[in-house]
C-alpha positions in Angstrom: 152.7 59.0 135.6 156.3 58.6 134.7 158.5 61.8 135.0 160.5 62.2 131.5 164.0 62.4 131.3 165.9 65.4 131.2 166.9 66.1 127.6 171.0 67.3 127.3 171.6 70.6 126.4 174.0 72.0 123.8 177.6 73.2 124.4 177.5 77.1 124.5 178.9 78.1 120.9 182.0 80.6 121.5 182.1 84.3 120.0 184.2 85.4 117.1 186.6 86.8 119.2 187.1 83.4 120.7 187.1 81.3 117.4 190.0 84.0 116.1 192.0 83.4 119.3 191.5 79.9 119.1 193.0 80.0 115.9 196.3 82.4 116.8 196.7 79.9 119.5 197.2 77.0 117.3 199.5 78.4 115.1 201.6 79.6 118.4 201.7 76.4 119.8 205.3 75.4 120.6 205.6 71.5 118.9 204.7 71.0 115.4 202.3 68.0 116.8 201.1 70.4 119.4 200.0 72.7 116.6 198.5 69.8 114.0 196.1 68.9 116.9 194.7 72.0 117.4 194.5 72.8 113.8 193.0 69.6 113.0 190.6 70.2 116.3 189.8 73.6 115.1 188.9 72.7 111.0 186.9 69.8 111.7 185.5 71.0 114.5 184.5 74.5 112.9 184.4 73.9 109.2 182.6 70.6 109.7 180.7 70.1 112.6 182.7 66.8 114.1 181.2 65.3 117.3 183.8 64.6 119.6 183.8 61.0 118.9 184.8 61.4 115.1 187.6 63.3 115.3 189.9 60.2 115.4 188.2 58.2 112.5 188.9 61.2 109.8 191.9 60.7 107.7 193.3 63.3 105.3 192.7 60.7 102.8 188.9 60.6 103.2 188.6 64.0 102.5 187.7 64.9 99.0 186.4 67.3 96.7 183.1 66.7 94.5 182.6 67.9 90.6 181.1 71.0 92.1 184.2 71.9 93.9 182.9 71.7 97.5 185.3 69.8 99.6 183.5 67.2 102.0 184.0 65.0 104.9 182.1 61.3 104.9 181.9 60.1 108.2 181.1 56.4 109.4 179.7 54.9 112.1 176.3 55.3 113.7 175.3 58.2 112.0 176.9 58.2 108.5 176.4 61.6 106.6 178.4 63.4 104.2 179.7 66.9 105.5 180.6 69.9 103.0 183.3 71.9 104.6 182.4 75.8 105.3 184.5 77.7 102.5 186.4 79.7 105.3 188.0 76.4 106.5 188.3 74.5 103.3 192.1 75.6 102.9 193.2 74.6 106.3 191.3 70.9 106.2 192.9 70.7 102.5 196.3 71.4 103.6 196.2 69.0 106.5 194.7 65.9 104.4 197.9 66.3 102.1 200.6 66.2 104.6 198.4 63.4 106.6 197.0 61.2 104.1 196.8 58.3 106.3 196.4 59.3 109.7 193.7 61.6 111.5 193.5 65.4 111.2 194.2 65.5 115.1 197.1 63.2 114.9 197.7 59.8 115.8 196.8 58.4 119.0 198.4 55.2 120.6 196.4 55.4 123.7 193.3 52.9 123.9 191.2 54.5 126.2 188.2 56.2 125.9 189.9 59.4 126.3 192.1 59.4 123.6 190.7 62.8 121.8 190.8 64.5 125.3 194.1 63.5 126.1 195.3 65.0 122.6 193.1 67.9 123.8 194.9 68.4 127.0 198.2 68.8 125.9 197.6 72.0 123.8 198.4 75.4 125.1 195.6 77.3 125.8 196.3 81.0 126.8 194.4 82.5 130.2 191.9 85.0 127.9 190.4 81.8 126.2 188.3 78.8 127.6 189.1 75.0 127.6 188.8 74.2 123.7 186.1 71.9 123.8 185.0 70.0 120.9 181.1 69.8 121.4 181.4 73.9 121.6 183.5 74.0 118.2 180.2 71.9 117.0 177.7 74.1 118.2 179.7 77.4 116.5 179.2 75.1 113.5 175.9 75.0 113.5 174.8 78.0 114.6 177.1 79.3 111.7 174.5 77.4 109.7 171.7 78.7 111.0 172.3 82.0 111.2 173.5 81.9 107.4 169.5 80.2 106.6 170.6 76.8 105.4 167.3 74.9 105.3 167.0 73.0 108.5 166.6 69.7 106.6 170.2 70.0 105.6 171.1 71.0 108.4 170.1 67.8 110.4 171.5 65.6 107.7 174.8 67.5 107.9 174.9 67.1 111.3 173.7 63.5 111.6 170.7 64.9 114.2 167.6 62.9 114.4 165.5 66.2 116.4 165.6 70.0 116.7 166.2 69.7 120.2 169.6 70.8 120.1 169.1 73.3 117.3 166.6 75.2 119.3 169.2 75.5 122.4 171.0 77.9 120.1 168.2 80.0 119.2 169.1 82.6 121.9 172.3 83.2 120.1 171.0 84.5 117.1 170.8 87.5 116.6 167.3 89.1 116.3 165.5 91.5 113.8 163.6 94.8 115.0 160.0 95.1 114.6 159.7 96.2 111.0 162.4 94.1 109.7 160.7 91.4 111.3 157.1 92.1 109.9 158.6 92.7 106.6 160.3 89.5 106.6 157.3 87.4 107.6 155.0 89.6 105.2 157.1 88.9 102.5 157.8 85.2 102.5 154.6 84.9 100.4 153.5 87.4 98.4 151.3 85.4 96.0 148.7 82.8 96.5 149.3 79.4 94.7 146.9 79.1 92.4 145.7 75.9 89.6 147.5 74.5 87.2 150.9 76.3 88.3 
């Protein structure tokens, strides 16, 4: 019998608190390219879910806004998907695709290593109250930001470009929970008619 393999768990999401220092932080870094990388980190990270390795394939160009008015972010690659922006971010990942058209969010990166986003990464200035910004944790703030505002799991995974729930179920914990009667209520009441013919 073979053993399976041990499945990766999700980044820990950060707090609100955290998110909001993360945010004062960027705009108190101390070089203007300094401050675009963490910015750029921070929108695409939390407005639209980024894995690490697209980060440096999004140009301000590519970003646009449908008839509907929802500004999105196409991504390419191995799991192609078309990302609407949470509203709370849409004005920061706007006003970075103007002033950098043709270059990524983050900022350009000369370096051909592997470690080119984590190099951009390390030279931010984090402050001693916060964590390591880390992008896979900006990700899992996104979607837990999904799913604790009910977007339909299908959408969810096709947002995200996830092929399983493994990852979303690693979050469940941070949810926050109902009491008892809320809970009842709410399962009572998904239903409250039978289907019935010809309907």
């Amino acid at each position: 019998m073979t053993t399976p393999l041990p499945r990766n768990h999700i980044a820990p999401p950060y707090a609100p608190d955290q998110v909001a220092g993360y945010l004062d932080m960027a705009e108190d870094q101390s070089t203007e390219a300094r401050r675009r990388t963490a910015f750029g980190i921070l929108a695409a990270g939390l407005g639209a879910g980024l894995m690490p390795g697209e980060h440096l394939t999004i140009t301000g160009r590519a970003i646009t806004t449908t008839p509907a008015g929802n500004t999105v972010v196409p991504v390419k690659g191995s799991r192609p998907r078309t990302i609407p922006v949470l509203a709370a971010y849409t004005p920061l990942i706007l006003t970075l695709a103007g002033r950098y058209p043709d270059e990524p969010l983050v900022g350009p990166s000369h370096d051909p290593g592997k470690n080119r986003l984590n190099r951009l990464l390390s030279k931010i200035e984090t402050p001693r109250n916060l964590p390591p910004l880390n992008t896979s944790s900006l990700r899992s703030t996104w979607l837990l930001t999904l799913l604790a505002a009910h977007v339909p799991l299908p959408e969810i995974m096709a947002a995200a470009g996830l092929a399983s729930t493994g990852f979303l179920a690693d979050l469940l914990p941070y949810l926050p929970r109902l009491n008892q009667d809320e809970a009842h209520r709410t399962i009572a009441q998904a239903l409250t008619q039978p289907p019935q013919t010809g309907t």
